[in-house]
C-alpha positions as CSV (number, residue, x, y, z in Angstrom):
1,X,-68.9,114.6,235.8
2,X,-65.7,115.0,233.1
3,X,-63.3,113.1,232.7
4,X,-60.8,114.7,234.9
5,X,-63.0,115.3,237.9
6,X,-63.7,111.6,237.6
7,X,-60.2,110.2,237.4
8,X,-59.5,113.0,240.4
9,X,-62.3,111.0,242.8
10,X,-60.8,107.3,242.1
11,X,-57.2,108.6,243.3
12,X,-58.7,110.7,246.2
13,X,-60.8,106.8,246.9
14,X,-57.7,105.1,246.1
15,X,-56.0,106.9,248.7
16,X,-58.7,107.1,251.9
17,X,-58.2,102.9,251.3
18,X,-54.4,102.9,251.8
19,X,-52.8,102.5,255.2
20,X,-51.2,106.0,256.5
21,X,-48.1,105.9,258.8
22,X,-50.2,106.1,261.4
23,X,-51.9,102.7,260.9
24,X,-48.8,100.7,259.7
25,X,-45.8,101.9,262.0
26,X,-44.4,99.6,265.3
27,X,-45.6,100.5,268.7
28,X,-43.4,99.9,272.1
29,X,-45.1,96.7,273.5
30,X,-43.2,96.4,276.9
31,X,-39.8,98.0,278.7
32,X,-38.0,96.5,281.0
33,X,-35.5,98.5,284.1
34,X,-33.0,97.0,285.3
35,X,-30.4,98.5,288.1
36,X,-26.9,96.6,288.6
37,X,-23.4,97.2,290.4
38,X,-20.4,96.8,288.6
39,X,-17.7,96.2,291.0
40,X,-14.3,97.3,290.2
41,X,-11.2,95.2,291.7
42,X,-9.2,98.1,293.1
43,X,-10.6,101.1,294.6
44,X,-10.3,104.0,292.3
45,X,-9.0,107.4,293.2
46,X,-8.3,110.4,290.9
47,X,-7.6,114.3,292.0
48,X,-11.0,115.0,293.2
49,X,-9.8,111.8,295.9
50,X,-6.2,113.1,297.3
51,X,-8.0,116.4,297.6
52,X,-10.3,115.2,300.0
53,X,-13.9,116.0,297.8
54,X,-14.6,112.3,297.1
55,X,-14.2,108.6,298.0
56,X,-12.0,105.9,295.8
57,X,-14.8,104.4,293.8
58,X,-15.3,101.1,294.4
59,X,-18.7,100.6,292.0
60,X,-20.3,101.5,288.8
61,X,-24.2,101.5,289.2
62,X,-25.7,101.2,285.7
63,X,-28.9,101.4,284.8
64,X,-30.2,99.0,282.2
65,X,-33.3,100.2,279.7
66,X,-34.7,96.8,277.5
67,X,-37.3,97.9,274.9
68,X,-39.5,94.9,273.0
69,X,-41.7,96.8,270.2
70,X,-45.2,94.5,268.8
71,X,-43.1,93.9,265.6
72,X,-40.4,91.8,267.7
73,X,-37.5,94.2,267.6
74,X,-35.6,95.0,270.8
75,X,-33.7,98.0,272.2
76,X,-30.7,98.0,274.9
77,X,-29.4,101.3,276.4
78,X,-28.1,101.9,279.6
79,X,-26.9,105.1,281.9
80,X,-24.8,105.0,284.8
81,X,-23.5,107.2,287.6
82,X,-20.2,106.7,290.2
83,X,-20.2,107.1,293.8
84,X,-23.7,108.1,294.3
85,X,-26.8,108.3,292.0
86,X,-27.6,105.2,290.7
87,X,-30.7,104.6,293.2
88,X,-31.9,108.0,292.3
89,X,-31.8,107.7,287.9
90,X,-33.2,103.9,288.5
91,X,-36.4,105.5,290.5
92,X,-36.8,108.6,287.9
93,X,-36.8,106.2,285.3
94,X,-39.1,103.8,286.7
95,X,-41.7,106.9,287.3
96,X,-41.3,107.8,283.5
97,X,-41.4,104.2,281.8
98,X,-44.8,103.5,281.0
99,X,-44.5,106.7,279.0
100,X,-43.2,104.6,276.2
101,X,-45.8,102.3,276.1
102,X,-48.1,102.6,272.7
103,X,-45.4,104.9,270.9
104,X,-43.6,104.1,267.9
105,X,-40.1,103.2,268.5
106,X,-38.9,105.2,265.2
107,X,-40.4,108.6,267.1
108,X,-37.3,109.2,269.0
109,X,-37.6,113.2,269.0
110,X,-40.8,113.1,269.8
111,X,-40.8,110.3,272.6
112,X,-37.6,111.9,274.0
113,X,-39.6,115.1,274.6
114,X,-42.4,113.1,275.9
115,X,-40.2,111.7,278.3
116,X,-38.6,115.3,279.4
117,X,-41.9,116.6,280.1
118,X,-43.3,113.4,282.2
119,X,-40.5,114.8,285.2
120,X,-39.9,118.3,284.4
121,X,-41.1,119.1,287.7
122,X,-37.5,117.9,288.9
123,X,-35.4,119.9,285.9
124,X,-34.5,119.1,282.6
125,X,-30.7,118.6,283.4
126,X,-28.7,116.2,285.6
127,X,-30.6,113.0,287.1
128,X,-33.7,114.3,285.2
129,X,-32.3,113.8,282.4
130,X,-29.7,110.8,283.0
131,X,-32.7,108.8,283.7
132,X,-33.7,109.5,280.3
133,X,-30.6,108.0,278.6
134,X,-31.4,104.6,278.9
135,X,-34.4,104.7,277.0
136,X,-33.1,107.2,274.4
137,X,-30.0,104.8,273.8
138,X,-32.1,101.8,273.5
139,X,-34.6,103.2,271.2
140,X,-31.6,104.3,268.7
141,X,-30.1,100.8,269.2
142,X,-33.6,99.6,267.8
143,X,-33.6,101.8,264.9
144,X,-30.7,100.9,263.7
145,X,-31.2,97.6,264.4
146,X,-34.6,97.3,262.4
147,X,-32.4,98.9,259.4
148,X,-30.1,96.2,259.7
149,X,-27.0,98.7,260.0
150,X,-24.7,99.6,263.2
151,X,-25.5,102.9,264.4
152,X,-22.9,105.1,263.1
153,X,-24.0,103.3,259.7
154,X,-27.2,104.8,260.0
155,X,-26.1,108.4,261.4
156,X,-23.2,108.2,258.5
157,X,-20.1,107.2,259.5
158,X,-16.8,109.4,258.4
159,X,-14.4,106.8,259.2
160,X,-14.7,102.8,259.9
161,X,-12.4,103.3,263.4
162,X,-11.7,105.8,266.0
163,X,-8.3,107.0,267.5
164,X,-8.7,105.5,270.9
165,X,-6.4,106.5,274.2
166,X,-6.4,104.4,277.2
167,X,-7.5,105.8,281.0
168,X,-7.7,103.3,283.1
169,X,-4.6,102.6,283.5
170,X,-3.2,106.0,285.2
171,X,-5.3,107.1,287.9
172,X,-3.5,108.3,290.9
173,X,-4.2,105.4,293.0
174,X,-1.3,103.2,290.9
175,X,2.3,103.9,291.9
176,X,4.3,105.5,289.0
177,X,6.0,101.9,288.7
178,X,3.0,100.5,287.5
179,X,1.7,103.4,285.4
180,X,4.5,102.5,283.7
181,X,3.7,98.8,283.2
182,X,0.3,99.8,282.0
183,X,1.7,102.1,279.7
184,X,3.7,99.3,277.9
185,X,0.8,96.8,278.1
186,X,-1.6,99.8,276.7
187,X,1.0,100.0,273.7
188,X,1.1,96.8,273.0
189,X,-2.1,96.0,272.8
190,X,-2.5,98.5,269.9
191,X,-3.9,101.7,272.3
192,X,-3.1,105.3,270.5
193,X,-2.9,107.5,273.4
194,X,-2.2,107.4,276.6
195,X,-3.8,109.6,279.5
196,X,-2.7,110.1,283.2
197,X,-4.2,111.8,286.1
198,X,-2.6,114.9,287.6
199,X,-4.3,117.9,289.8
200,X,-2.5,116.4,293.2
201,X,-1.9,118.8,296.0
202,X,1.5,118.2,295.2
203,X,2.0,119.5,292.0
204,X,5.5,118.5,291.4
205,X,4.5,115.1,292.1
206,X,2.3,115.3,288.8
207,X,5.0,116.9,287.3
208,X,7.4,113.8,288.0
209,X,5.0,111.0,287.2
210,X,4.3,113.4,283.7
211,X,8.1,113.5,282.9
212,X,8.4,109.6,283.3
213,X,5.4,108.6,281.5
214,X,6.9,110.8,278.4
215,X,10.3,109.7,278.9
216,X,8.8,105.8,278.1
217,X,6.7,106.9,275.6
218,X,8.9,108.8,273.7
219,X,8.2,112.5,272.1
220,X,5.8,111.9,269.9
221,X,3.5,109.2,271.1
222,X,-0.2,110.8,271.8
223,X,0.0,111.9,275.8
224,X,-3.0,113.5,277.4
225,X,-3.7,114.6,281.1
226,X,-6.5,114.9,283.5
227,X,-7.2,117.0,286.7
228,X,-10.8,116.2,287.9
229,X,-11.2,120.1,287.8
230,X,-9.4,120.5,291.2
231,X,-7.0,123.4,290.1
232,X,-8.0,127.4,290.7
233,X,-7.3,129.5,287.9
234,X,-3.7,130.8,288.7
235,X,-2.5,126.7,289.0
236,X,-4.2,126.0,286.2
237,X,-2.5,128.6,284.0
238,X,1.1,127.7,285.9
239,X,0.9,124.2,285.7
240,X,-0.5,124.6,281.7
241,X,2.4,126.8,281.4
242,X,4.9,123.8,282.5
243,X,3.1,121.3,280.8
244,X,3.9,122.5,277.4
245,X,7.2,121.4,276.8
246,X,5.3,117.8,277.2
247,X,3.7,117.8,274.1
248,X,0.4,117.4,275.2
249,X,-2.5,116.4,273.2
250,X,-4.6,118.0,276.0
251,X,-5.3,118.6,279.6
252,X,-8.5,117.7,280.5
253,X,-10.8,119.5,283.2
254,X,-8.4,122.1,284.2
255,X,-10.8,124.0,286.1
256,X,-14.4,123.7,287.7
257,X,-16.5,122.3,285.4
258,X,-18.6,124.9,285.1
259,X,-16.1,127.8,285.0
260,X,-16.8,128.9,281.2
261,X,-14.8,132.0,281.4
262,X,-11.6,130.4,283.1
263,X,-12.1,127.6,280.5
264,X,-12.1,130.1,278.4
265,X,-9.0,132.7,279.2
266,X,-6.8,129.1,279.8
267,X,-7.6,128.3,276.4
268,X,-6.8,131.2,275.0
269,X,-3.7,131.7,277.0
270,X,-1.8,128.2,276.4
271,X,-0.5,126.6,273.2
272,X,-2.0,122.9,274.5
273,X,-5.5,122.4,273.9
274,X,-8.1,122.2,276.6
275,X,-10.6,119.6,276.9
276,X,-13.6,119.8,279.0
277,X,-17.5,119.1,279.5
278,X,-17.3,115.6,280.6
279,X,-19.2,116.4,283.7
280,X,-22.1,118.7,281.7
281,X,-25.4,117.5,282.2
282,X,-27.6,118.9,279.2
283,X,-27.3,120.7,275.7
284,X,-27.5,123.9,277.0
285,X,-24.3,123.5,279.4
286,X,-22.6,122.0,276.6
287,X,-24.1,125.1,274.3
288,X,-22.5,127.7,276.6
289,X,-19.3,125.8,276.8
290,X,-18.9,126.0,272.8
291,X,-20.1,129.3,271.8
292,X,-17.5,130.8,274.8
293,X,-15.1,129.2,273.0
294,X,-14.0,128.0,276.1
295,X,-12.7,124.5,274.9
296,X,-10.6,123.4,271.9
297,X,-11.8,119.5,272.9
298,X,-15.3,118.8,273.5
299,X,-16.1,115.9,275.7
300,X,-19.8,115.5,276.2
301,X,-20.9,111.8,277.4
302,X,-24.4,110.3,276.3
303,X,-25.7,108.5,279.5
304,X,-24.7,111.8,281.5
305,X,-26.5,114.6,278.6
306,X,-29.8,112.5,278.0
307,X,-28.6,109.9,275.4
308,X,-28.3,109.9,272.1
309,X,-30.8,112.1,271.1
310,X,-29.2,115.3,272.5
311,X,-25.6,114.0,272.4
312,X,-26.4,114.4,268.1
313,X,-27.2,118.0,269.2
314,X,-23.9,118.7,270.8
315,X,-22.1,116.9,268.2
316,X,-23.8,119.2,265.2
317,X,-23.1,122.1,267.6
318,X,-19.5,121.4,268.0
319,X,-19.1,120.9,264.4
320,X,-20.0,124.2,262.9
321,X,-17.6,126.0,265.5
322,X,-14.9,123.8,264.4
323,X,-14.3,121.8,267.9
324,X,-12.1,118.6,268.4
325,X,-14.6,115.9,269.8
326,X,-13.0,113.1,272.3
327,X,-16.5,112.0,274.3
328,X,-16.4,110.6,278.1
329,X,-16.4,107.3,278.8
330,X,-19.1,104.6,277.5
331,X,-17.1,103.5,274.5
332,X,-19.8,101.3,273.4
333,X,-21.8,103.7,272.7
334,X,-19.3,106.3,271.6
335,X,-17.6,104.5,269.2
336,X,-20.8,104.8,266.8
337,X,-21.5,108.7,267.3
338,X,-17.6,109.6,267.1
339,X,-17.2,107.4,263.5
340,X,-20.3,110.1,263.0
341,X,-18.3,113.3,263.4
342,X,-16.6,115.1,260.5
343,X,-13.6,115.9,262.2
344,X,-10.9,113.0,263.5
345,X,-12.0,113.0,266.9
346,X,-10.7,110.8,270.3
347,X,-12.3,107.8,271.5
348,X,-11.6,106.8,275.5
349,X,-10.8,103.2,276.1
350,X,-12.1,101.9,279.9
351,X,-12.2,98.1,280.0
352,X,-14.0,98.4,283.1
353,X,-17.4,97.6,281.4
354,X,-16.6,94.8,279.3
355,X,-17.8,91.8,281.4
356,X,-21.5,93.7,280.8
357,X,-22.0,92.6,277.4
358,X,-21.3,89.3,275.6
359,X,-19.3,91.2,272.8
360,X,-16.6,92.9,272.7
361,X,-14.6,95.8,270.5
362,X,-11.9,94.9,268.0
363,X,-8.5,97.3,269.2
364,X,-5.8,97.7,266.7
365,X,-3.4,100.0,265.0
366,X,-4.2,102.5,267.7
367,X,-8.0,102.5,266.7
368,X,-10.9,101.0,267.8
369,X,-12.8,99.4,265.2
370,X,-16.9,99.2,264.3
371,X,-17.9,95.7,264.3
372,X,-20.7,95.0,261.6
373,X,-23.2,94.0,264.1
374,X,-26.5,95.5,264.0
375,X,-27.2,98.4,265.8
376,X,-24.9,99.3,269.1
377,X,-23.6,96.0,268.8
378,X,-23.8,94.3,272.3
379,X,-26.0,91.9,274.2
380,X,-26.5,91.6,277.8
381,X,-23.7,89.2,279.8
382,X,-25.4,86.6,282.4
383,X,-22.6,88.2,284.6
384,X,-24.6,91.8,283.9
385,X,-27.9,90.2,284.8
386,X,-26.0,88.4,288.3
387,X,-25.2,91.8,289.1
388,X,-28.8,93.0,289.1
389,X,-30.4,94.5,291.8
390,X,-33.5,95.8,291.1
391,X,-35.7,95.0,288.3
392,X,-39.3,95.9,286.9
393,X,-41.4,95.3,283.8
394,X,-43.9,97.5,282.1
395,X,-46.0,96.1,279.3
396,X,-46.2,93.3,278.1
397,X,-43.7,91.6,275.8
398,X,-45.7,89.7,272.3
């Protein structure tokens, strides 16, 4: 044997004795489900209420994913659904949990498919996938959590803080009165935008409420709106029409939700931009939505599209089509993935799901700030575990 050939078998040895990927990387030991109720002190109704489709809501169910990995790292995530659903996305998930069992936690692609596949009898959109999220957003929580960065550290972060507007305080349900108190209380404490429900029956009602909320926040300050997709095409276009000399930064679900090519003619058609997708369930909605060009905003929300995984999709999507992103609800999640996106995007602030977590985010200077915490940030309240429900275990935690 020469020299070479020699020298060639001791690497080729050298190698068959070293440990592969395979061998060395963390396995999911146990996850735990958890379903709990968030009430909300007043009931809450928006257009879809006054027009008779819905119920105020009253309750937040959220659903609750805990993943322990063999290495002693730990995953939270969590989905949630209003009104109805919450029963439905906590028994989907429960079916598909032991699918994580014996995977490694860095596998996210993969497991996510995995996952997709374990109840694609039932689709790969809506509940399907919403039961998904909660693993997905726990396993990304890990990650980033074994690298010792937040999340939007570890996607690569644009920007240390995110524009945020505040919600909660104009739903239809408050008289204008006290819109108007939130409004001031939302400035105060260092909000950038304000948004109010519209899309009554009454459509100069909206208009009035409008024209008082800009009157107190003067010309400039960042003012969005909100129908709930409860006008046709022809109010849509009228009211958008009427709404222009407000100085909107956008009105928000115009249309049905899954009208691309009304989206689409409104947004070519009015100077304000149109935001929309909030109430998409997958990629591929969100997919058709962009390439119509049927929104200048895109809203996509993670516990509603199957979690991080494909949120990152959408995002990449949006991106290289030049779209605005301001994501749906779930700012503690959303903060990370909108520092992520190259173009200054929107961040929606709801308080409504602070007392889940024993953190909270830093507001200020209009912007909502990323803490330096590890990974999403957030730990479980005792007030979130109260709340529980239903709970179950799989695996067994080391």
């Amino acid at each position: 044997m020469t020299a070479s050939a020699n020298s060639e078998a001791v690497t080729y040895a050298q190698a068959s004795q070293a440990k592969t990927a395979a061998d060395s990387g963390d396995r999911i030991s146990a996850v735990k489900l958890s379903l709990a109720f968030l009430p909300l002190a007043t009931p809450v109704s928006d257009a879809k209420v006054l027009t008779g489709r819905q119920k105020p809501l009253t309750e937040v169910a959220i659903i609750f994913a805990e993943i322990q990995t063999r290495d002693g790292f730990e995953g939270v995530g969590f989905s949630y659904s209003k009104r109805a659903g919450g029963q439905g996305i906590y028994a989907h998930a429960k079916e598909i949990a032991d699918n994580l069992l014996g995977e490694d936690p860095s596998d996210i692609d993969k497991i996510y498919s995995k996952l997709l596949w374990a109840g694609a009898s039932v689709g790969r959109s809506g509940l399907a996938v919403q039961a998904i999220s909660p693993f997905d957003i726990a396993l990304w929580d890990l990650k980033a959590k074994r690298a010792g960065l937040p999340l939007a550290k570890l996607l690569g972060a644009h920007r240390d803080s995110v524009q945020c507007y505040n919600t909660s305080g104009g739903f239809l349900h408050t008289p204008l009165e006290q819109v108007l108190k939130n409004v001031a209380i939302s400035q105060e404490s260092g909000i950038g935008g304000i948004k109010i429900k519209v899309g009554q029956p009454d459509t100069a009602e909206d208009l009035r409420r409008l024209s008082a909320v800009r009157k107190a926040l003067g010309d400039d300050f960042p003012l969005m709106v909100d129908a709930n997709q409860q006008w046709d095409r022809e109010t849509a276009i009228r009211m958008g029409r009427k709404m222009e000399a407000f100085n909107l930064v956008w009105i928000e679900e115009p249309l049905d939700a899954w009208d691309v090519e009304g989206h689409a003619a409104l947004a070519a058609a009015l100077d304000t931009p149109v935001a929309t997708g909030e109430m998409l369930t997958s990629f591929r909605e969100h997919e058709q939505l962009i390439l119509a060009n049927a929104s200048d905003f895109v809203q996509p929300d993670a516990p509603r599209v199957g979690g991080i995984t494909p949120f990152l999709k959408i995002m990449d999507l949006a991106a290289r089509h030049h779209k605005k992103l301001a994501p749906h609800f779930a700012m503690e999640i959303h903060l990370h993935l909108s520092a992520a996106y190259p173009i200054e995007p929107w961040l929606e602030h709801f308080e409504w799901l602070n007392p889940l977590f024993n953190e909270q985010l830093l507001l200020r200077d209009g912007r909502m700030w990323l803490s330096d915490r590890p990974g999403l940030g957030f730990t479980l309240s005792d007030q979130a575990r109260s709340w529980t429900v239903l709970q179950c275990q799989f695996g067994q935690p080391d």
